[in-house]
N, C-alpha and C positions, 0 to 999 in steps of 0.2 A: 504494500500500500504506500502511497507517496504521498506521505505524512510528512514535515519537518522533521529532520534527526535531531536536533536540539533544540532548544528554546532560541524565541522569534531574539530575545535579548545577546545571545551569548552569535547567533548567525549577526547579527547586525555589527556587533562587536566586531569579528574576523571579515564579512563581507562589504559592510557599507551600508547606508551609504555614509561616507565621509567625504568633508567637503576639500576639493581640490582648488588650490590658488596660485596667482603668479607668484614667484619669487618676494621673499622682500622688495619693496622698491623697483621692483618689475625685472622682465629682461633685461638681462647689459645687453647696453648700447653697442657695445663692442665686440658682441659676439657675432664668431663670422659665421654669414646664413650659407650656407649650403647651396641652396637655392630656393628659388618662389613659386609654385603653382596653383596657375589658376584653376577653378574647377567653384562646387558652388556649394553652399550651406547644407548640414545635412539635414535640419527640423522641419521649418514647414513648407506646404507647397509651392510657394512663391519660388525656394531653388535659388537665391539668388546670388548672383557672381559675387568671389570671393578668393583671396591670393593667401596661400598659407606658405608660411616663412617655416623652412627645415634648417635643422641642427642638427648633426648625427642621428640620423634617423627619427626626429622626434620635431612634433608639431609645436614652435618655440613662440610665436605671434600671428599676425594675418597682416594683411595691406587692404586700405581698397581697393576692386577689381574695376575704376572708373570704363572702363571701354565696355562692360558688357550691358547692353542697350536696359535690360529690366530692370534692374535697383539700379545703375549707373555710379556704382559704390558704397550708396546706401545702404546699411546694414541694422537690424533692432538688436538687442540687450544680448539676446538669446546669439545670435551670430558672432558678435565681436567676442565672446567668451569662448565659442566653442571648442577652440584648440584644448582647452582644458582637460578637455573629454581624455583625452591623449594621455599617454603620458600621468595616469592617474594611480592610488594606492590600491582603488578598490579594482583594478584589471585581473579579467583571469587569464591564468596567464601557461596554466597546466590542465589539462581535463582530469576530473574528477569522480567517485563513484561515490552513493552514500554510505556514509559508516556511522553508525551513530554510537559506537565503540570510543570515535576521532575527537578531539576536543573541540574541536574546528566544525564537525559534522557531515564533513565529506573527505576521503582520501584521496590523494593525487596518484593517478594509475598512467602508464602510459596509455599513448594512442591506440597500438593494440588494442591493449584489453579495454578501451571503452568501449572500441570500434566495434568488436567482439561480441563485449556486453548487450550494445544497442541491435545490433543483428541479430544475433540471439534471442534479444525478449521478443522483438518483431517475426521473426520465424515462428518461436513457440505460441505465441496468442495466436494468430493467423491459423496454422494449424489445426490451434484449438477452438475458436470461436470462428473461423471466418475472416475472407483478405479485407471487408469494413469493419469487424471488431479495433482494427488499426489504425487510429486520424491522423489529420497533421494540422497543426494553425501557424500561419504566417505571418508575418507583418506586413507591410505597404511601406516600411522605410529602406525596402531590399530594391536596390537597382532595378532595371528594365529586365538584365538579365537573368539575375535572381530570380526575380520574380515570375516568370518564363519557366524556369529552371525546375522550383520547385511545382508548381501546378505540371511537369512532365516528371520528375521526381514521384510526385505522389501517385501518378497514374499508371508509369509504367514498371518504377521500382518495388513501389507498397503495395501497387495495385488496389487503391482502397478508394471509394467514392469520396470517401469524406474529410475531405479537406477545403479548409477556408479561410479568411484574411483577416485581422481587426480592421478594415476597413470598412467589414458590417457592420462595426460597431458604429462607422464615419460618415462614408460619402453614399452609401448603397441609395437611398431614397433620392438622390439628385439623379444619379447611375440608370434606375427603373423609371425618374417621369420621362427622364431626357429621351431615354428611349422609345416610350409609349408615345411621347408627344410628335419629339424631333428625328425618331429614327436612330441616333445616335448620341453617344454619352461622352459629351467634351463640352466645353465653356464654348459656345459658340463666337465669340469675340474676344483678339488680344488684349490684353489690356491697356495698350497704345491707343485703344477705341474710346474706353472712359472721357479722356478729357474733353471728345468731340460730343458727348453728351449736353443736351439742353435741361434733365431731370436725369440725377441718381438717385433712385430707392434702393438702401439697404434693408436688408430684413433678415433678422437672427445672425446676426454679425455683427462683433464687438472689434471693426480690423485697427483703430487706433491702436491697441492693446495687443491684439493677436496678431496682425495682418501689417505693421503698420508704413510696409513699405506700397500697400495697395492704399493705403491712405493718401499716400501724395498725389496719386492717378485722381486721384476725390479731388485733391486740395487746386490741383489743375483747373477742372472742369470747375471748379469754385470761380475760381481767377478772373475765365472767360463768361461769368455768369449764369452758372448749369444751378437749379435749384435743387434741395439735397432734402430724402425725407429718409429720414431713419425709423425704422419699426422695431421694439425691442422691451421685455418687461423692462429694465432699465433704462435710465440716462445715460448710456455708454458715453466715453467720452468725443464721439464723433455727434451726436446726438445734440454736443453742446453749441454745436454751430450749423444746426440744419434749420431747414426752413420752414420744416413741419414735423414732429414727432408722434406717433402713433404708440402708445401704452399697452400696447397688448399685453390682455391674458396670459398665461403659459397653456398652449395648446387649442388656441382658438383662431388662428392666424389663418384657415380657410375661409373662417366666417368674415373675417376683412378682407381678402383676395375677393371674394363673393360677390360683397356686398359693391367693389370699388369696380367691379365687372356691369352691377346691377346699374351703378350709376352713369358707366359708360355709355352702354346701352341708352338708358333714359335721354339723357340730351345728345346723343347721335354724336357721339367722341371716337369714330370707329373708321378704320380703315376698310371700308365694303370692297374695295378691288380686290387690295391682298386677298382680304376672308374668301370672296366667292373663285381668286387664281390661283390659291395656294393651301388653303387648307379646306378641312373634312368638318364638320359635324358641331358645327356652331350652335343650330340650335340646341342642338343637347344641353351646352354648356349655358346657351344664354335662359333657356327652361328653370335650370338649377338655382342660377342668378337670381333671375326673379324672386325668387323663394327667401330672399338675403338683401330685403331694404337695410341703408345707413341707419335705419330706427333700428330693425329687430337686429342686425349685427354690433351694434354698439350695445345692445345688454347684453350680447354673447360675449364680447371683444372688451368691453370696457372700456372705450374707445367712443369719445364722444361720434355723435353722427358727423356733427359739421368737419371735425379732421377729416372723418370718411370719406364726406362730400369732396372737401378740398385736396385729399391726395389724389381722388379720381381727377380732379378737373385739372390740377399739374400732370400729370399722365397721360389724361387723354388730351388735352392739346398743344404738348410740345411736337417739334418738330422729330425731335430723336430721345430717346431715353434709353438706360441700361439699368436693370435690376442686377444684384447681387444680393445672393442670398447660400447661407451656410446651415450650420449643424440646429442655430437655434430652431428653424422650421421644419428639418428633416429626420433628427432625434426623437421621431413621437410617432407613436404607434398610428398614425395617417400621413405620416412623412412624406410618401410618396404623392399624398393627395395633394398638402401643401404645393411641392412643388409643382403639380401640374395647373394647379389653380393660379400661381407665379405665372407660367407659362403663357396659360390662357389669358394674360391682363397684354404682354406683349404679343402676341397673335391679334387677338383682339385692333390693335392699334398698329402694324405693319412694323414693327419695332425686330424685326430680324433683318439679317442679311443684308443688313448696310454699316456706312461709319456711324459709332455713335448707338447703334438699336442691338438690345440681345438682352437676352435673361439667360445669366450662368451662375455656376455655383460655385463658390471659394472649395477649393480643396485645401484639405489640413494637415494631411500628411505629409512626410517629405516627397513621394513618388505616388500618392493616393491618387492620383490619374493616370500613370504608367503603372500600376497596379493593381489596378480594375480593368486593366487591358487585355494582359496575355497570360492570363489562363491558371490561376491559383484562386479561383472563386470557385467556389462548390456547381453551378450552373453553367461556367464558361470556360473554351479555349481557345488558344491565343487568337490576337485579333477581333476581341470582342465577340466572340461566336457562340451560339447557343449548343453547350454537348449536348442535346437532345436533338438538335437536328440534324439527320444523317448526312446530308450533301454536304454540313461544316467539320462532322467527324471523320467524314472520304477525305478531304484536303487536309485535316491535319495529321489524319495516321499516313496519308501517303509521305507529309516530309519526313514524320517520326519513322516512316520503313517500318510499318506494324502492318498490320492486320486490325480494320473499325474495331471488328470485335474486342480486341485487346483492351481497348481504351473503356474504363468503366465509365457509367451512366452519371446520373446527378445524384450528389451530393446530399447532406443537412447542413446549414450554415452553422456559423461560431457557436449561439448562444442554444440551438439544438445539439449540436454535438456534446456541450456544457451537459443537457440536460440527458442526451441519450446516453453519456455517464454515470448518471444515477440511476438510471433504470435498468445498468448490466448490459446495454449493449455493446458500447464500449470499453476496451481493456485496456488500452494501449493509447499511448499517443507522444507524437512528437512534436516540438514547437520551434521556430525558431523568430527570434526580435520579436515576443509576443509574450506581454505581461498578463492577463485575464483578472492575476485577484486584483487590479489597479482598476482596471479599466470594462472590464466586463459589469454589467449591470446587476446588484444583489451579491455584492462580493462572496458574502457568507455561503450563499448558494454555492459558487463557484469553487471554494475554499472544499466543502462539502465533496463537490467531484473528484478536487484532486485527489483528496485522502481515498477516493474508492480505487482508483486506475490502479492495475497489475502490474505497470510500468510507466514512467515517463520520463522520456525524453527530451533534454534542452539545447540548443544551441544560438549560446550569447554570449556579450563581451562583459557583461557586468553580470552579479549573482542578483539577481531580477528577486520579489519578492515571487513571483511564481516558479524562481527557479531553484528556492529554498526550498522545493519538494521534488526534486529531482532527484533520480536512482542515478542517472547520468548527466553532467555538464561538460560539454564540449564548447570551448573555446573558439569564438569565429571573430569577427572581422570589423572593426570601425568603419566608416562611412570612405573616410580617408586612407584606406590601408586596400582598399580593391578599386579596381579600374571598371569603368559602365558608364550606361545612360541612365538619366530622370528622364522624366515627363512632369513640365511643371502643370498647374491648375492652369493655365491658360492655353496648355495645348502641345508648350513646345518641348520638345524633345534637345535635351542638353548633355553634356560629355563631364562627369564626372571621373577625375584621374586622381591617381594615389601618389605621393608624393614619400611618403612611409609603408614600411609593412609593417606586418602582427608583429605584437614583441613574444618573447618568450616561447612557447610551445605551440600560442595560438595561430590556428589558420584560418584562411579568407574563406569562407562561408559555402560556395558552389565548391572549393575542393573538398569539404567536407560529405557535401553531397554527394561527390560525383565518388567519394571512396568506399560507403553506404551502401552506393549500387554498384559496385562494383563488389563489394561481399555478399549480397544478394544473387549475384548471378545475373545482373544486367547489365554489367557494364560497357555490353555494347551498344546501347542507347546514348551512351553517354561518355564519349571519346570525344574532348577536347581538351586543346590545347591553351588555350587563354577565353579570356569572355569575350571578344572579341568574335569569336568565332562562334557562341552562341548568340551574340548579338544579330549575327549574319544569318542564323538557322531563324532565329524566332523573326525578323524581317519575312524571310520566305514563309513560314506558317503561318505569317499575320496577310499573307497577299490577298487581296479578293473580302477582306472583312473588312468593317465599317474602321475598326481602326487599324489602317493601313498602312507599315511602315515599309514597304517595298523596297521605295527608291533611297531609303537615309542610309549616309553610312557615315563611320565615324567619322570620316578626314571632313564629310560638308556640316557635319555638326559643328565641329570644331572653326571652319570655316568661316562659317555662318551665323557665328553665336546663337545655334539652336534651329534646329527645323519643326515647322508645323503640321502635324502628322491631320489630314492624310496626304501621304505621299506616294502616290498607286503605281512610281515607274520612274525608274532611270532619269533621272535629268529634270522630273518633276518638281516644281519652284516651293511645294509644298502651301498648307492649306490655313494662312492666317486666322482668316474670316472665315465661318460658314456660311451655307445657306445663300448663298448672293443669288440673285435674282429669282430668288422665291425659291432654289429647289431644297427638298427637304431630302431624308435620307430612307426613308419611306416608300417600295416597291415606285407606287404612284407619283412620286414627285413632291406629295401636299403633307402639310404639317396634321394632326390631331388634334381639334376641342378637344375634350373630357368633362363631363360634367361633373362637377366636387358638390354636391349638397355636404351640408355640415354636418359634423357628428359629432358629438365628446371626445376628451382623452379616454382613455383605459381605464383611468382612476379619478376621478373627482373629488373636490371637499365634502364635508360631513363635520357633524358636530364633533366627532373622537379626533380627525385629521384635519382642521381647519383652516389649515394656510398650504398657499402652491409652494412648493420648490421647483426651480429649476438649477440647474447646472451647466458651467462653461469653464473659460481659461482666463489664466494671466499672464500679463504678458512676459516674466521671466523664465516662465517654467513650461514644457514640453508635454501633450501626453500624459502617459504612467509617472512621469519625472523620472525614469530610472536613468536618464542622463542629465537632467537639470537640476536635480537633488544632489548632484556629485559637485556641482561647481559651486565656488562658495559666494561668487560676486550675483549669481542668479538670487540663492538662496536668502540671500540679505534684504533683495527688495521685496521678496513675497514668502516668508519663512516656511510659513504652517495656515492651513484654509482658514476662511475668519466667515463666520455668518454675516451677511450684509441685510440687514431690515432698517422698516421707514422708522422716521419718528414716532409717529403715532402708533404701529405697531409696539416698538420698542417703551414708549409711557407705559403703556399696558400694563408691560411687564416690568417694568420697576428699572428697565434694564438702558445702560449706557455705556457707549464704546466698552469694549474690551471686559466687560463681563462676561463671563460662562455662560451659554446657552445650552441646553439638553438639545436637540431636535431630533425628533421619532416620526417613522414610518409606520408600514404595515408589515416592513422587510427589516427595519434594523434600528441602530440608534447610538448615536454620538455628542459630543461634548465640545463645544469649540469656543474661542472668543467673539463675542458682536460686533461686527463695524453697522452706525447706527448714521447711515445715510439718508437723506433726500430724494435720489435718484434712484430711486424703483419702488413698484407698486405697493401701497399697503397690506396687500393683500398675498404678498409674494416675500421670499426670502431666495437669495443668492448663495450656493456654495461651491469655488473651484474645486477641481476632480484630481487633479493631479499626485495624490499622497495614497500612503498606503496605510493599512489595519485599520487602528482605531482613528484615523485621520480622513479615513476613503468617504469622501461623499458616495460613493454607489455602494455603500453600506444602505443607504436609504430609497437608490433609486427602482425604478418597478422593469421589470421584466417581461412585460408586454412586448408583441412585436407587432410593427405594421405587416400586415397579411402579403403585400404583394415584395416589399423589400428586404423583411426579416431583419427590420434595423428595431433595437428596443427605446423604449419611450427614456430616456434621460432627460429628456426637458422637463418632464410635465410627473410631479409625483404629488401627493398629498401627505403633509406634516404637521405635526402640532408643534410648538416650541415654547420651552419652560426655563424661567430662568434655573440656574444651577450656583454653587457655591464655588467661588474666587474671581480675582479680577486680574487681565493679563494689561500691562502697559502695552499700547500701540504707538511703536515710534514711528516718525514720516518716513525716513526711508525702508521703514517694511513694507508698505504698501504704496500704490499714486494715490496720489493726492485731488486726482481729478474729478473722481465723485465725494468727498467727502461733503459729510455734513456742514461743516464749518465755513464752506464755500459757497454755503445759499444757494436756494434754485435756482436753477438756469435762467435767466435772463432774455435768449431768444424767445420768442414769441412761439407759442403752440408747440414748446420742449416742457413744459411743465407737467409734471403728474397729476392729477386733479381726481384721480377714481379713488 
């Protein structure tokens, strides 16, 4: 059973996290650099250019990357530290097996006998229960190649259906409208297209904080006079300079698309050419609408009417507008409706396929759109391709030199395979970049599964907290220690080069795999020589799919500071913009209405659970943290999670900054300090995700899944919240300062909170 071998105290102790810093007084000056390469950040999707200064094999500072056209040098908190990553106490640095004999709680074994070990449990359960009793979970921060790698890894090595990405846990509900809508799942416009905006709506995106080098593309279009409406239970701090702020609920954000549809409609704000030369099945959508007056969606939304009215009337009659929208609308179990409802407001008004018009979705991952591409989704292989349809499983098993049949069917996604754990169907499982008790929704659940698994299997560079229950830990690869492509959230496909290798015992991550199957008995599938060469195979297996990387190859990446896939051939200039002149990616040419009528979240308030939580990011810290917890300049400005509630909530309860709060779910319950702000609904409390145990906000969240994306509701839970006994000091530099209380409400006009 893959239990902790010791205590969480005495694994933290030996593992980490411990925080890593520069030098006193930083690098000398006078250390001679090695050399400088460019190549680009490893955290979130944005990818953006960045120069890391080498010292004897070791990642010593960074430069700005001014020539690469995206950030243009620009870098957030999270980037300028990340060499720290490097170079760190908590690295692993030997493969280990568990020993709870060890005082440490794992033994350092050679490579054999892990290799061994790991082939071995995977033989014997397979055997024994069947080649899907054996999963695998991945991450989205593995290269193009990787990521490739493993989704043929887990199909023809494990032979097992069930494998899938934490990306479920991320972008899958943008991934499913974009498809349903547009035929295909990418940001329809670069983000070079922003500034040419007449109206930006953001919605469920905090990018000041998370994002905040897509900020500037905002700050542009500010410049030239683009009007800016932010949607969000909070006052994010972009929110403080919009032109119109919308309060949403947590999980009522269709009844506002709906109703701003409704109003469209009503005074003829609509693009009839587009609609009747390019898309399908409006009235459906505008049926639904009806059903969602500015009156009856503002008691859903909270959300006075007249915002409603006036975000439709900026919408529907600019010349061009771009929405952006992220995890806050797509984390709830109708995620997927959200976004199609998005969709429909820019359909609605001919807002595709020109400068300036598109609704896409911030991806958050480092490579969470080269990720969801080639083929490590439980439903998909490379190329965006459905395994269920057999014309797309003929083209892939002919590159792999298989036999269709070989290739297993679909999958259960992350948070089923979580669950088909408990219920004995799975025994086995391998992971690799993939934290689950962090990050996975009902941690305790999860926590639950691992302790059943007969085996499990890790492969990472840090002792992860889900890698504290590991029989085996295999040592794999930094961001900056293997050669690859990204694929940023905007489309483009980027060259990622290693400047350093693993230190110590560790290896780069596909040679770990490719040694797996090669003790398996396949390693003829998997004969190569560098990733490069996988780069070139998953190209050819992506030909003929919606995401098409045919014609890229490294040298015009490199080139080119990045290609926009789709790229169907040789010499092909690659595909910035979608959609231009209306074609969509859809058999027929035409985009999809969808009707969205409204529904509830999963869970709602009640007298026991009376207040919404949702959940998001700050901007120091990463994810799971299990790399931004390691650095100590991150960890400074945002320590440990802080509950954020209004004032008026907070009177209530007797309670003032940095008092204890209790807050309880249905699923769990934690203890944290209050930041007792202005900027978010009365009726709502904030807690970032990024910590583990008793720190893990998805100790609280629900486990519901949107039916068509299998993404779980992390927005939208219901909580009760009691004060608790102690008070923590809240210094300025632990947190920004940019919503605090003491800062007074915002001042632009219709940013104010008023529900």
């Amino acid at each position: 059973m893959a239990r902790i071998p010791i205590t969480e105290e005495l694994l933290v102790e030996q593992y980490g996290p411990h925080l890593n810093e520069a030098p006193p007084g930083g690098w000398d000056a006078d250390l001679d650099i090695d050399e400088v390469v460019e190549t680009h950040c490893c955290f979130c999707g944005q990818q953006c250019g960045i120069k890391l200064k080498v010292h004897d094999n070791q990642v010593v500072g960074f430069e700005p990357w001014y020539e690469f056209p995206f950030n243009e040098g620009k870098l957030c908190p999270k980037g300028v530290k990340r060499y720290l990553q490097g170079n760190h106490p908590d690295r692993l640095l030997h493969p280990m097996v568990r020993d709870e004999s060890a005082p440490t709680g794992f033994r350092q074994v050679t490579w054999d006998e892990a290799l061994d070990h790991v082939v071995g449990e995977i033989q014997r359960i397979q055997a024994t229960y069947g080649d899907d009793a054996f999963a695998m979970l991945s991450g989205v921060s593995l290269t193009n190649e990787k990521s490739y790698l493993v989704g043929k890894f887990a199909r023809l090595a494990l032979h097992t259906a069930n494998l899938d990405y934490n990306g479920r846990f991320c972008m899958v509900s943008a991934g499913a409208g974009n498809k349903k809508a547009l035929g295909m799942d990418r940001a329809p416009n670069p983000w070079s297209d922003i500034p040419l905006a007449d109206v930006v709506w953001t919605a469920g995106t905090n990018v000041a904080e998370t994002f905040p080098i897509t900020t500037s593309y905002i700050w542009r279009a500010r410049d030239r006079g683009a009007k800016l409406i932010v949607q969000d239970p909070r006052v994010v701090p972009l929110a403080r300079t919009a032109d119109l702020f919308l309060p949403v609920r947590p999980g009522t954000d269709s009844a506002l698309f709906g109703a701003v549809l409704h109003e469209l409609i009503r005074n003829d704000w609509l693009d009839h050419e587009f609609i009747e030369a390019h898309t399908v099945d409006f009235d459906q959508a505008a049926a639904a609408a009806q059903e969602l007056s500015p009156a009856k969606a503002a008691e859903i939304t909270g959300v006075p009417a007249a915002r409603i009215e006036e975000a439709a009337e900026l919408w529907g009659t600019s010349a061009t507008g771009m929405m952006l929208h992220a995890r806050g609308i797509e984390q709830q179990s109708k995620g997927t409706e959200n976004v199609l409802a998005a969709i429909n407001l820019g359909l609605a008004t001919g807002k595709f396929g020109k400068p300036g018009c598109g609704v896409s979705t911030i991806t958050g991952q480092g490579n969470g759109q080269g990720g969801r591409e080639h083929g490590h989704k439980c439903d998909q292989l490379p190329g965006n391709r459905d395994i269920t349809n057999p014309e797309h499983r003929r083209a892939v098993a002919e590159v792999w030199g298989v036999d269709e049949a070989e290739i297993p069917g679909k999958g259960i996604p992350a948070l089923e395979i979580i669950e088909a754990i408990h219920e004995g169907e799975i025994k086995g499982l391998l992971s690799i970049c993939f934290n689950p008790l962090v990050s996975s929704p009902d941690t305790g659940f999860t926590a639950e599964a691992l302790d059943r698994l007969e085996f499990y299997g890790v492969i990472d560079f840090f002792l992860s907290e889900s890698a504290q229950h590991a029989d085996v830990v295999l040592p794999g690869s930094l961001h900056e220690e293997d050669e690859g492509t990204s694929t940023s959230g905007e489309g483009r496909i980027i060259k990622i080069n290693a400047p350093v290798t693993p230190p110590g015992e560790a290896r780069r991550d596909w040679e770990i795999l490719l040694e797996i199957a090669e003790r398996l008995g396949k390693g003829e599938h998997f004969r190569y020589g560098s990733t490069e060469e996988i780069f070139e195979e998953l190209c050819r297996a992506s030909s003929g799919g919606t995401a098409d990387y045919t014609g890229a190859t490294w040298d015009r990446i490199v080139a080119e500071h990045g290609l926009f896939w789709p790229i169907p051939e040789v010499g092909h200039p690659g595909t910035p913009r979608l959609h231009e002149g209306g074609r969509f990616a859809h058999p027929d040419g035409r985009a999809r209405f969808h009707a969205v009528p409204y529904r509830p979240p999963a869970e709602v308030v009640d007298d026991d659970y009376p207040v919404w939580l949702t959940t998001g990011r700050v901007v120091s810290q990463y994810l799971s943290g299990t790399q931004t917890r390691r650095i100590a300049a991150l960890v400074e400005q945002y320590p440990e999670p802080l509950c954020e509630m209004h004032p008026r909530h907070a009177e209530g309860l007797g309670v003032v900054t940095g008092d204890l709060v209790t807050v309880t779910s249905r699923r769990g319950s934690m203890t944290l300090p209050a930041r007792v702000v202005e900027s978010i609904r009365p009726d709502t409390v904030f807690i970032p995700y990024h910590w583990a145990g008793d720190r893990a906000a998805n100790q609280l969240t629900n486990r519901a899944l949107d039916p068509m994306s299998k993404i779980p509701e992390y927005k939208v839970s219901a909580v009760r919240v009691a004060k608790a006994e102690g008070h923590v000091e809240i210094r300025d530099k632990r947190v920004t300062a940019l919503t605090d209380s003491a800062a007074g409400t915002p001042s632009v006009a219709g940013t104010e909170i008023t529900s």
